[in-house]
Structures are given as structure tokens and as C-alpha cells.
C-alpha positions as CSV (number, residue, x, y, z in Angstrom):
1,X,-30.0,15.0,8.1
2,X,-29.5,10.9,6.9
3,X,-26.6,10.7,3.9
4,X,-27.8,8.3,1.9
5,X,-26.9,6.6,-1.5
6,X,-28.5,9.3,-3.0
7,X,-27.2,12.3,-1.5
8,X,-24.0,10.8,-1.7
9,X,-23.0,9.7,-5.2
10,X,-25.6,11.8,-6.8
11,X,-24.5,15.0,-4.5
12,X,-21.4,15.2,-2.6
13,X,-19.3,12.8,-4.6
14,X,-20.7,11.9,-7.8
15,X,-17.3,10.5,-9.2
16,X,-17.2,8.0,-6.5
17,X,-19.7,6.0,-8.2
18,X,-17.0,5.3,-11.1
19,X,-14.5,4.7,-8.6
20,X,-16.0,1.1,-7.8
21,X,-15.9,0.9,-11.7
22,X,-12.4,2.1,-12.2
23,X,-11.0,-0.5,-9.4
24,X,-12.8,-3.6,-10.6
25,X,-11.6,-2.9,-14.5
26,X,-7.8,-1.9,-12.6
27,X,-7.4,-5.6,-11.8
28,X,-7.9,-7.2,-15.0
29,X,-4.3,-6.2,-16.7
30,X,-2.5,-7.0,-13.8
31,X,-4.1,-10.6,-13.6
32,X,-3.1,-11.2,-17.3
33,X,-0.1,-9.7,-16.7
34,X,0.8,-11.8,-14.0
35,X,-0.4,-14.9,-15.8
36,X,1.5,-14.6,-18.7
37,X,4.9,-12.5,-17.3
38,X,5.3,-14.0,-14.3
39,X,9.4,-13.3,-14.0
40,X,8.0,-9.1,-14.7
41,X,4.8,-9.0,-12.6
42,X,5.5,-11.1,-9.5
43,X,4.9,-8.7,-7.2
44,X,3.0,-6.0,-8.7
45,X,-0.1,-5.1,-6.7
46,X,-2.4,-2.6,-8.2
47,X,-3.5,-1.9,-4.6
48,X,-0.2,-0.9,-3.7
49,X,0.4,0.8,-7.0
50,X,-2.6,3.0,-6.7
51,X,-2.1,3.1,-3.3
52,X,1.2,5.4,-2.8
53,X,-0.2,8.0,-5.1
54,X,-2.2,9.2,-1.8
55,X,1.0,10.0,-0.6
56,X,2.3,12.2,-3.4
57,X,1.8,15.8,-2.1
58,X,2.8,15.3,1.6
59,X,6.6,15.3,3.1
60,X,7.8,12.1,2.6
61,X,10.1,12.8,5.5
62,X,7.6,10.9,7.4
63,X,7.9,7.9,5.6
64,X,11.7,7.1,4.6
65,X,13.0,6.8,8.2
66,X,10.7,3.9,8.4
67,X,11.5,2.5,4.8
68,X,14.9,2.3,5.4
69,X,14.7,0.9,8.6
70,X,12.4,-1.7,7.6
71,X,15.0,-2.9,5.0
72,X,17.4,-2.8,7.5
73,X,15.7,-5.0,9.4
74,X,14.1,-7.3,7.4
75,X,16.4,-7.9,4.9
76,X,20.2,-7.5,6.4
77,X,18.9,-8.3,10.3
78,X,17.1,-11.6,9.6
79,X,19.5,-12.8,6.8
80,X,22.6,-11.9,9.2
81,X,20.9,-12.6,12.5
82,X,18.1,-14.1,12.4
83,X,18.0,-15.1,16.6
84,X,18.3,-11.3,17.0
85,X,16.0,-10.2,14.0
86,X,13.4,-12.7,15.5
87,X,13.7,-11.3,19.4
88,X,13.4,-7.6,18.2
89,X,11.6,-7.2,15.0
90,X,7.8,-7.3,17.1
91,X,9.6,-4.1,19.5
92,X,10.2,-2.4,16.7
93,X,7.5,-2.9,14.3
94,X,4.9,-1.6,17.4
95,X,7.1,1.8,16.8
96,X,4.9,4.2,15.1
97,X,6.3,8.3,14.8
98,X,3.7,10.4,14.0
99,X,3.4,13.4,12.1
């Protein structure tokens, strides 16, 4: 059995079809928002926004080893040390713990 358009936004997942709607309209009040509040909005990404909510009813014990070590590294380390940020930050990026 093929999944095709049909089956699939008519069937399985019919709100996915407003989901391409939903994204496209998403980006409009951050462009503006950007535009006109720059100092506010400089680095607000709906993509990234949107995006953490996925991670909302998992452990986020997973995730804030990393985050802290990531500001460890590329704040402190490369403002401190950079010869030493620069030799070790690729080791430690490859890292991955998973779950």
C-alpha cells in the first residue's frame, strides 16, 4: 500500500495540511519585528522558538550537560583562550551522549 497526498493529509494527518500554513503566516511578525525592534528581536528565530517546544515533556537531563558546557566553551574558553578554544572545540563538539 502507496501513502500518498491523499491518504496522508486527508487520513492519517489531516492537521498537517495547516501546518505548512501555520509556519509560513509564523514568520511574518518576527520579520516586522525584527525590522522595526531591532535592539529586542536580534536574535529571535521562530524556528528555534517553535522548535524547543518538541522538547517539553522529555528529561531535560539530556540536554543541560551539553548547554552548559557549550557556554563554557564558547563563551569563557574562546574569550579566555582562544589558541586552546580553537585546538579543542572540534574534539568536543564531535561528543554526542545519547539517551
Amino acid at each position: 500500500m502507496v501513502i500518498g497526498p491523499k491518504r496522508m493529509f486527508n487520513g492519517l494527518y489531516p492537521i498537517l495540511q495547516w501546518c505548512f500554513l501555520i509556519g509560513a503566516l509564523v514568520i511574518i511578525p518576527f520579520y516586522f519585528a525584527k525590522r522595526y525592534l531591532p535592539k529586542y528581536f536580534r536574535f529571535a528565530n521562530p524556528v528555534l522558538i517553535i522548535g524547543m517546544s518538541s522538547w517539553a515533556p522529555y528529561n531535560l537531563s539530556y540536554i543541560t550537560p551539553g548547554f552548559y558546557l557549550s557556554i563554557i566553551f564558547m563563551y569563557f574558553i574562546r574569550r579566555r583562550y582562544l589558541a586552546c578554544g580553537e585546538k579543542y572545540n572540534y574534539v568536543l563538539s564531535s561528543l554526542r551522549v545519547s539517551p
